[in-house]
N, C-alpha and C positions, 0 to 999 in steps of 0.2 A: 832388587828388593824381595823379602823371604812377607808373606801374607800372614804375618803376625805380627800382633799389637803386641806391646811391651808395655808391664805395667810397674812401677816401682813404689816402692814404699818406703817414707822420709820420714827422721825425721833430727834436725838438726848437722844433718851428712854433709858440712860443706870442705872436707876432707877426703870424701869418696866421693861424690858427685859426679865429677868432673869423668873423672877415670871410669866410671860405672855408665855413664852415657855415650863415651868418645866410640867404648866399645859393642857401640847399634847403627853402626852405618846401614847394618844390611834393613834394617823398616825405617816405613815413614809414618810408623804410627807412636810415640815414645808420649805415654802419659804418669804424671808423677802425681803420687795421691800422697799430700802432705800432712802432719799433724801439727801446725803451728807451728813451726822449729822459729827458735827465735837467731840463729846466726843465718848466715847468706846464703842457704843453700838454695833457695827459688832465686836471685841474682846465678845464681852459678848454673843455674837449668839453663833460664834464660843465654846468656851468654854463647854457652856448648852447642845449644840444641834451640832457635828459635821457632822454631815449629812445636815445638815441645807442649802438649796439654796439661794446666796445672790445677788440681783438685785439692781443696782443705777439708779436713775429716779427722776432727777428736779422737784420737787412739783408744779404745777401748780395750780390742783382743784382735791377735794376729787373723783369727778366723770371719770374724767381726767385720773385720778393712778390708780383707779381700773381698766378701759377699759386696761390700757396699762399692768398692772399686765396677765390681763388675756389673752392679745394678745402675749406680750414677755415671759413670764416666764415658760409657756410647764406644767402647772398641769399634775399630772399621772396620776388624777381619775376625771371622769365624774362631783363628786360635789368636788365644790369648797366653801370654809368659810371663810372672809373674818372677817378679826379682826385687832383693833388698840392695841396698845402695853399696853394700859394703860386698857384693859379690859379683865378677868379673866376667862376661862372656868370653868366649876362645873363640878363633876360626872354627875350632874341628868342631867344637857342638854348633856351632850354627851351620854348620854344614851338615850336620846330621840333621837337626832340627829342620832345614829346607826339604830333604830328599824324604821325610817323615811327612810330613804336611802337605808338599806337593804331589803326593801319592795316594790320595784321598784312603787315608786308612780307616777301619772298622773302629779302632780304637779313640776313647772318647777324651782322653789324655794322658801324658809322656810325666814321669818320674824322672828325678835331674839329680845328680849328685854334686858335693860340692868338693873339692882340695882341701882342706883348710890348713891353713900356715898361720905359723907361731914364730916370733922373734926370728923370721928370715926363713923358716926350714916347714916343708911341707909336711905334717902329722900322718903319714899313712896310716899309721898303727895305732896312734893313738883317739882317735878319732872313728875306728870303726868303717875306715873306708873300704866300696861306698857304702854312707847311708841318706838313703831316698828320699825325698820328698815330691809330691805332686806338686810341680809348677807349671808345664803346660798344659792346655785344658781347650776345650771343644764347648765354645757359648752356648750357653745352656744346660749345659749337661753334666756340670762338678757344681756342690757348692761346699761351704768348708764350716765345721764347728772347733771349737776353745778345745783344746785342749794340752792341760797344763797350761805353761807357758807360750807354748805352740797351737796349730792346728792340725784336724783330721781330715783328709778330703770325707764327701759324702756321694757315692755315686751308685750306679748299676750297670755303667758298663765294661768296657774291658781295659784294661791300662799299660803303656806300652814302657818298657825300662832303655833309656836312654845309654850309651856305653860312655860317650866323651861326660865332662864333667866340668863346669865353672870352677873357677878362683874365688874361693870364699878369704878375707882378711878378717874374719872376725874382733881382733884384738887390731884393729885399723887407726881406732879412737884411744890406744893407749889399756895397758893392762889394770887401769884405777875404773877407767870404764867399763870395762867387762865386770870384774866384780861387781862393782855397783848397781849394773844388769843384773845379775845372776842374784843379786840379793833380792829381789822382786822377784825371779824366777825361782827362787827355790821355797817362795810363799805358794806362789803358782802351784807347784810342784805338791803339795801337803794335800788339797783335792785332792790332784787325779793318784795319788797314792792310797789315799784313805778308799777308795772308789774303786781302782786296781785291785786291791785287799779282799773286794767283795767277789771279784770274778771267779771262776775256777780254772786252774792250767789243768791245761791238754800239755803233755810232755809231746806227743808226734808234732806237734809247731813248732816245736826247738829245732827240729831235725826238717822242717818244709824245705823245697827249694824256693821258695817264693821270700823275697828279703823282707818284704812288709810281713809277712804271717810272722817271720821268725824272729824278726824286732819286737815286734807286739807281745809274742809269747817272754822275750825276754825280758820285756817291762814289767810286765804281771809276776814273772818268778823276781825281780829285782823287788817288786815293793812287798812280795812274803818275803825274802831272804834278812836274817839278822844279821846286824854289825856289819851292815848295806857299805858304810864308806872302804874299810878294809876289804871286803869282796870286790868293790868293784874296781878299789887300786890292784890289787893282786891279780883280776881277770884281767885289766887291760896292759898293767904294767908289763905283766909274765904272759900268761896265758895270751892274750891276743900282741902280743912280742914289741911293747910300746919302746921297748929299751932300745929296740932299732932305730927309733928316733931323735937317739942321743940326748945331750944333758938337754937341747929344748924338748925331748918328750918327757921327760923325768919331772921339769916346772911344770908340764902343761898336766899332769896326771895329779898333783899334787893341790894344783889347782881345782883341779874335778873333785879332790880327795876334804880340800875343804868346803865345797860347795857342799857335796852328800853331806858332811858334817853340820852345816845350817839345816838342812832337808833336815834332818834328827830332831835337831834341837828343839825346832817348830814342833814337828809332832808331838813332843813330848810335852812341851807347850800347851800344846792346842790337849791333849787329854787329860793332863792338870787341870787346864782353865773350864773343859768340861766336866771334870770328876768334883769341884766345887758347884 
């Protein structure tokens, strides 16, 4: 057993469930923070994993559910891992994850990257791999705010980058679902753009070695950048060399290329609805 709690967040997953639990043999700590999902997916906890602790909690914001995961639901062990149902552990990161943890590090929590695959074929390129997320974390000592559609951790102290990376299936529930997602996310998205807008770039964080500074800087130069949806098909299609992904990178960028184009739409929306 590795001395980390696993905390997952549901909701309606009973298509990933299964697969997303089978692979945590290595803890005996596996708590699922639900938001009412109305098909089987707490039958299918149950069944996999009866040890399994089950928590319900109304979806507000990704940053939202994890503070409340980590305030309500009593973790046994000091680190906590935070995972969405639709993304995979591997041996080799939980084997990195063990020798990290059992090494009593300085560091207050570990950034995780994910694979993510599209219609059978893993997106290197097109996807910007890796890109980071805080997902394990040291009780106490992360907590996390909304932003966008996502969250920011909030910390002060040092943070450790992970090299292996989970199995993200994002498009797991069908590519009608993802849009449908993204349609909410790209409301989401019209904040933290409008917000973004307000910051000033620093050009030396384009060029940081640190991948969070240099994400960051690129979000702020992405929500100044005009005719945003073309820029960012052309950076990822060309420039970050998506074509190597084959015709699944070419649907998967196109995909992005209408999403940025709702992102538009909205705003322009939303300064209309204000200029009246």
């Amino acid at each position: 057993m590795i001395p980390v709690s696993v905390i997952i967040l549901t909701y309606n997953e009973s298509i990933n469930i299964e697969r997303c639990i089978a692979r945590l043999p290595w803890t005996d700590d596996v708590i699922v923070v639900d938001s009412h999902s109305t098909d089987d997916t707490i039958p299918r906890v149950r069944a996999i994993r009866s040890d399994a602790r089950v928590f319900e909690k109304t979806f507000e914001d990704f940053g939202q559910q994890r503070n409340w995961a980590l305030d309500h639901t009593q973790p046994r062990h000091n680190w906590i891992l935070f995972l969405d149902a639709d993304e995979f552990m591997t041996p080799a990161l939980a084997r990195e994850i063990a020798d990290f943890v059992e090494n009593d590090p300085v560091e207050v929590g570990g950034f995780i990257s994910g694979k993510n695959h599209f219609l059978g074929r893993w997106m290197k390129h097109c996807t910007f791999f890796p890109s980071y997320q805080l997902r394990l974390l040291k009780k106490g000592e992360v907590r996390y705010r909304k932003e966008g559609h996502g969250q920011r951790e909030v910390t002060n102290g040092q943070l450790h980058y992970f090299r292996c990376a989970w199995r993200h299936e994002g498009f797991g529930k069908g590519i009608h679902q993802w849009i449908a997602r993204h349609n909410q996310y790209s409301t989401d998205e019209v904040e933290l753009i409008l917000r973004l807008r307000q910051e000033p770039l620093c050009p030396v964080e384009l060029l940081s070695r640190d991948p969070i500074v240099r994400r960051r800087a690129l979000k702020r130069l992405a929500a100044k950048a005009p005719m945003k949806p073309l820029t960012r098909f052309c950076y990822t299609y060309f420039w970050r060399r998506g074509f190597l992904d084959g015709y699944q990178g070419l649907i998967f960028c196109l995909l992005r290329f209408a999403h940025d184009v709702h992102i538009v739409a909205k705003l322009e929306e939303r300064k209309r609805t204000n200029f009246r």
